[in-house]
C-alpha positions in Angstrom: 0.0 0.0 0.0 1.3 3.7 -0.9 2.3 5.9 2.0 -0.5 7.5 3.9 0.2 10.6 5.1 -3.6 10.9 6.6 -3.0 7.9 8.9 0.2 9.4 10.3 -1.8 12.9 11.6 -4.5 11.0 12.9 -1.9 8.5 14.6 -0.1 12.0 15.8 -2.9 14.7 16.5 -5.8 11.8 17.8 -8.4 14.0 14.8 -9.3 13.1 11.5 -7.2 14.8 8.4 -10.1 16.9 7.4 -9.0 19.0 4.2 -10.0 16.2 1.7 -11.7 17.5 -1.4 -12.2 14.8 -4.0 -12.2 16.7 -8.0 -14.0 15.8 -10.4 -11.4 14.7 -13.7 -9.8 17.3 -15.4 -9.9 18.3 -18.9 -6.9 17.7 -20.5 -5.1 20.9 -22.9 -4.1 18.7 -25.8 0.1 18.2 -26.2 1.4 20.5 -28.9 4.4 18.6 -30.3 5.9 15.1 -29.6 8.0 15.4 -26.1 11.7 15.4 -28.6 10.5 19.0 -30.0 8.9 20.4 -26.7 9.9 23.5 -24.8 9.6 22.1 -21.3 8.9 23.8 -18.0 9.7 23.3 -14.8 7.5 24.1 -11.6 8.6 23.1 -7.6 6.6 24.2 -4.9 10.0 23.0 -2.6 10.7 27.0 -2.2 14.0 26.4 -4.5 15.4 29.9 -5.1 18.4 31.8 -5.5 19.9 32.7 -1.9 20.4 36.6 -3.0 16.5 37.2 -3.6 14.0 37.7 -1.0 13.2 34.7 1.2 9.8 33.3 0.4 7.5 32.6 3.3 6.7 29.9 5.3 3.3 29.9 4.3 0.5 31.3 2.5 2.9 33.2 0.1 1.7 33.3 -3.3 4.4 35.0 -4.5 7.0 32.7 -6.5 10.8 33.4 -7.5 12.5 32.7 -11.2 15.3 30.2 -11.3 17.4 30.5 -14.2 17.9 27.5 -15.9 22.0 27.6 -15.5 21.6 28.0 -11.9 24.1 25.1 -10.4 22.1 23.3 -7.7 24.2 23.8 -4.9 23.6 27.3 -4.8 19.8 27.0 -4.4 18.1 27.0 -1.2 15.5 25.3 0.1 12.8 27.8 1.7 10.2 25.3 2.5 10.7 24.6 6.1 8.9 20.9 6.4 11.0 18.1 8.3 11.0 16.3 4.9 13.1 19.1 3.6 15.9 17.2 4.0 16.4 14.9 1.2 16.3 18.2 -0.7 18.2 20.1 1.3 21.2 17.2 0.1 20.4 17.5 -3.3 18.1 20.3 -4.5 17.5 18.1 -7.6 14.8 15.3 -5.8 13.1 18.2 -5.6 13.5 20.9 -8.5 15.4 18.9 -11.1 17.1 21.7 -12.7 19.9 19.7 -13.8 18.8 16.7 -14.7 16.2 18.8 -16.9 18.9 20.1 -18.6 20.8 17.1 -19.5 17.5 15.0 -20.9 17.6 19.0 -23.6 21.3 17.5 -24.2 20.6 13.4 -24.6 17.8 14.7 -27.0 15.1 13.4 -25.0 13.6 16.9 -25.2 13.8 19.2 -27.2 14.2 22.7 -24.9 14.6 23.3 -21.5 12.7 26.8 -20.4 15.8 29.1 -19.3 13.6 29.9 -16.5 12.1 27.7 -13.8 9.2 28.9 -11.6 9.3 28.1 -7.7 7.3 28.7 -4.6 6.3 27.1 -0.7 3.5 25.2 -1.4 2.1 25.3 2.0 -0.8 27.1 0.5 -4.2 27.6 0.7 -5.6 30.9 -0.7 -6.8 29.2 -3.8 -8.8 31.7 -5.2 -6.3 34.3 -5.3 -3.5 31.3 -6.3 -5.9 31.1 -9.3 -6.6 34.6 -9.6 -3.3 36.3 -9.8 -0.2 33.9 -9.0 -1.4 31.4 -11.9 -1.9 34.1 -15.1 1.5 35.4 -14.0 3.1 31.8 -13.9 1.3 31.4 -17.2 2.8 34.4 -18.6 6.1 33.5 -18.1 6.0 29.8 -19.0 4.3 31.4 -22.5 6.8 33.9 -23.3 9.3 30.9 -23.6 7.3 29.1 -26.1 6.8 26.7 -23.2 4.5 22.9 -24.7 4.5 21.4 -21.1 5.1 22.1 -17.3 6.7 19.6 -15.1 5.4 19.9 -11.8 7.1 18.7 -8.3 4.9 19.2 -5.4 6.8 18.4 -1.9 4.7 18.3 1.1 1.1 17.2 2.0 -0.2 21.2 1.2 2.2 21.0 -1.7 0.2 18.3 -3.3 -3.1 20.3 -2.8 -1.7 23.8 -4.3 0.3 22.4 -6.9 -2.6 20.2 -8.2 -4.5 23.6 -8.2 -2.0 25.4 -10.4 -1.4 22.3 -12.9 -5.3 22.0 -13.2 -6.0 26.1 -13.8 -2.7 25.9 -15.8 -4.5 22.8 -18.2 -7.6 25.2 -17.8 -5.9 28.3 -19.9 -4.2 25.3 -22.5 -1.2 25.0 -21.1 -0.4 21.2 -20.8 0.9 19.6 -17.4 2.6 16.6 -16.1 2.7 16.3 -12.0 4.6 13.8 -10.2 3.0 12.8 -6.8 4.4 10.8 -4.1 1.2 10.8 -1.8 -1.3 8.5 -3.7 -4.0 9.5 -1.5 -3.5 13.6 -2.5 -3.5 12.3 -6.1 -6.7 10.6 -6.1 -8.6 13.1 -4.2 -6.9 16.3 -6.4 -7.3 14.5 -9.7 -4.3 16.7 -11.2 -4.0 16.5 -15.3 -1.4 14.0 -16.6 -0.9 12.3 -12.5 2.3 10.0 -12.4 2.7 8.6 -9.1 6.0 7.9 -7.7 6.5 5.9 -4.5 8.8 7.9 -2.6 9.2 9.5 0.1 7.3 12.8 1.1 10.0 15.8 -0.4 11.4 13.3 -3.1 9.2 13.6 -6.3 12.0 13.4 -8.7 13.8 10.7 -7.2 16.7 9.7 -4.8 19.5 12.3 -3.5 22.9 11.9 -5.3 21.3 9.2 -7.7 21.5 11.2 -10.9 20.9 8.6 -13.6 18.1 7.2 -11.2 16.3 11.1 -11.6 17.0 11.0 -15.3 15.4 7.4 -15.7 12.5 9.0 -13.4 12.0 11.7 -15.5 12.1 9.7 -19.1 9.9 7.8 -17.7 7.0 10.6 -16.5 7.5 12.3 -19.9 7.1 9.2 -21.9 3.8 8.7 -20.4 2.4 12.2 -21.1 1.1 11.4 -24.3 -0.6 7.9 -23.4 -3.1 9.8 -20.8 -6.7 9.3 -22.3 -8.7 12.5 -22.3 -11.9 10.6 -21.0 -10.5 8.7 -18.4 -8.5 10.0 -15.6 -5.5 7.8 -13.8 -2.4 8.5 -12.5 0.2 6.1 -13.5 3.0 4.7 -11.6 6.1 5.0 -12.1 8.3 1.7 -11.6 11.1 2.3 -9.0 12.1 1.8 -5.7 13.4 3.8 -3.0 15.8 1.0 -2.4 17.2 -1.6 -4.4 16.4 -4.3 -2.2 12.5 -3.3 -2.4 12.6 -2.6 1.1 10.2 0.6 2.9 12.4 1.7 5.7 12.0 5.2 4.2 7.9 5.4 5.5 9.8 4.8 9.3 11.9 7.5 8.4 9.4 10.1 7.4 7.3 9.0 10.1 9.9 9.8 12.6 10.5 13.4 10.8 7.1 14.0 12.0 7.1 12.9 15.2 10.3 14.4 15.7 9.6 18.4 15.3 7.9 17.7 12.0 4.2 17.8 12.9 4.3 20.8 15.5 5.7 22.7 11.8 2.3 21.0 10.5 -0.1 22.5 12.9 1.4 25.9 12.8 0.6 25.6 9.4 -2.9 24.4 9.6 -3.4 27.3 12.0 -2.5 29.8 9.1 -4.3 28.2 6.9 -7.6 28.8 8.8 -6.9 32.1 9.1 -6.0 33.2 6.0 -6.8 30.5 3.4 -9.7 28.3 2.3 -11.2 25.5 2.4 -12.0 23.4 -0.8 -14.6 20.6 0.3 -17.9 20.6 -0.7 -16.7 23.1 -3.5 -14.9 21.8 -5.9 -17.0 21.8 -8.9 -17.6 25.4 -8.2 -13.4 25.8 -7.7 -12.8 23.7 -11.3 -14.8 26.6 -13.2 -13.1 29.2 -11.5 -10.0 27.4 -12.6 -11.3 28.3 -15.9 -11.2 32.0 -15.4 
């Protein structure tokens, strides 16, 4: 069974996990060009961004920062503050994978990589003005480099709920998307376009820290798949790796023990901001997909 992020808060707080929306499926924005001739961007919601600009916030920020695309990885930091920060704190690629991005643009496996990369904390939940105002700007920016598809990385529980948001207003406007999950659970509630679901840890949705050819192979794989999603059927489709060669999940102790361990008290500050300045979306969501539209 995938890793179940829900059983863990109940397990910690002794309450329910109660921001559950389940979408209706998406419409998908059809794929403009075969993935060898696309212009692809790259979205995190990790908080990568250049140490020189201003910090972004802990949460409920809807701002984002541009990465450009010759950034090395080591100089990124990591804004997010969530205990699973710190496979990405090691290697900013399992998160925002700038560099193996550019190196599938030199094997040919696509055709461009954006020279800019869009990045926010994705402990979010002012969804309408996310939809409002942060998405036509991200829009704007992905469109003015010719951009076919966005690659999106979402990192922590909220993560997967904002980041689903964007990909689905971003599909809304035509702009195709590809998201990787690594909480099943957030995936099938979210329904975000082009789902690919990777069993990894929370923090890791582009693979393993220091395993380069691992996050290539990851990647191939997720853009390989975007063109066999069927417009009238929604799925996400898994990705085939492991966290460890031997098949063994050790890793759901670990990020258990992140949470237990300082991680969850970072949750409920969080959860506390949220109710007073975000938004809830159950019992809305077919209202929220048509505002997605506008």
């Amino acid at each position: 069974m995938p890793y179940s992020y829900s059983r863990l808060f109940t397990e910690l707080t002794g309450r329910e996990f109660e921001n559950r929306p389940v979408f209706d499926p998406p419409v998908l924005a059809p794929l403009r060009k075969p993935i060898a001739e696309s212009t692809i961007g790259l979205f995190g919601s990790c908080g990568a961004q250049l140490p020189e600009d201003p910090p972004l916030g802990e949460t409920e920020d809807i701002s984002f920062r541009l990465v450009p695309s010759d950034t090395p990885a080591s100089k990124l930091v990591i804004s997010h503050q969530t205990r699973v920060r710190k496979w990405a704190v090691e290697d900013p690629n399992v998160a925002f994978p700038l560099e193996r991005l550019k190196e599938l643009e030199a094997e040919g496996i696509i055709g461009r990589f954006a020279h800019t990369s869009v990045s926010m904390v994705g402990s979010i939940q002012r969804f309408t003005e996310l939809v409002g105002q942060t998405v036509p700007a991200i829009k704007q920016i992905y469109d003015a480099q010719g951009v076919d598809l966005v690659m999106l990385f979402p990192f922590c529980p909220a993560c997967h709920r904002a980041t689903a948001v964007i990909a689905r207003a971003l599909e809304a406007r035509g702009l195709p998307t590809l998201t990787i999950n690594v909480l099943w659970e957030s995936g099938q509630e979210m329904k975000p376009p082009r789902a690919c679901f990777l069993d990894f840890p929370l923090g890791c949705p582009a693979g393993k820290p220091g395993e380069a050819a691992q996050q290539r192979d990851i990647l191939r794989a997720a853009l390989q798949l975007a063109p066999t999603f069927d417009p009238a059927r929604w799925e996400m489709k898994t990705l085939p790796f492991q966290w460890s060669a031997d098949g063994s999940r050790a890793w759901e102790n670990e990020v258990d023990e992140l949470y237990r361990n300082g991680g969850m008290s970072i949750v409920l500050q969080h959860i506390q901001a949220h109710k007073a300045e975000g938004e809830s979306l159950v019992g809305r969501e077919r209202e929220f997909a048509i505002r997605c539209n506008c």
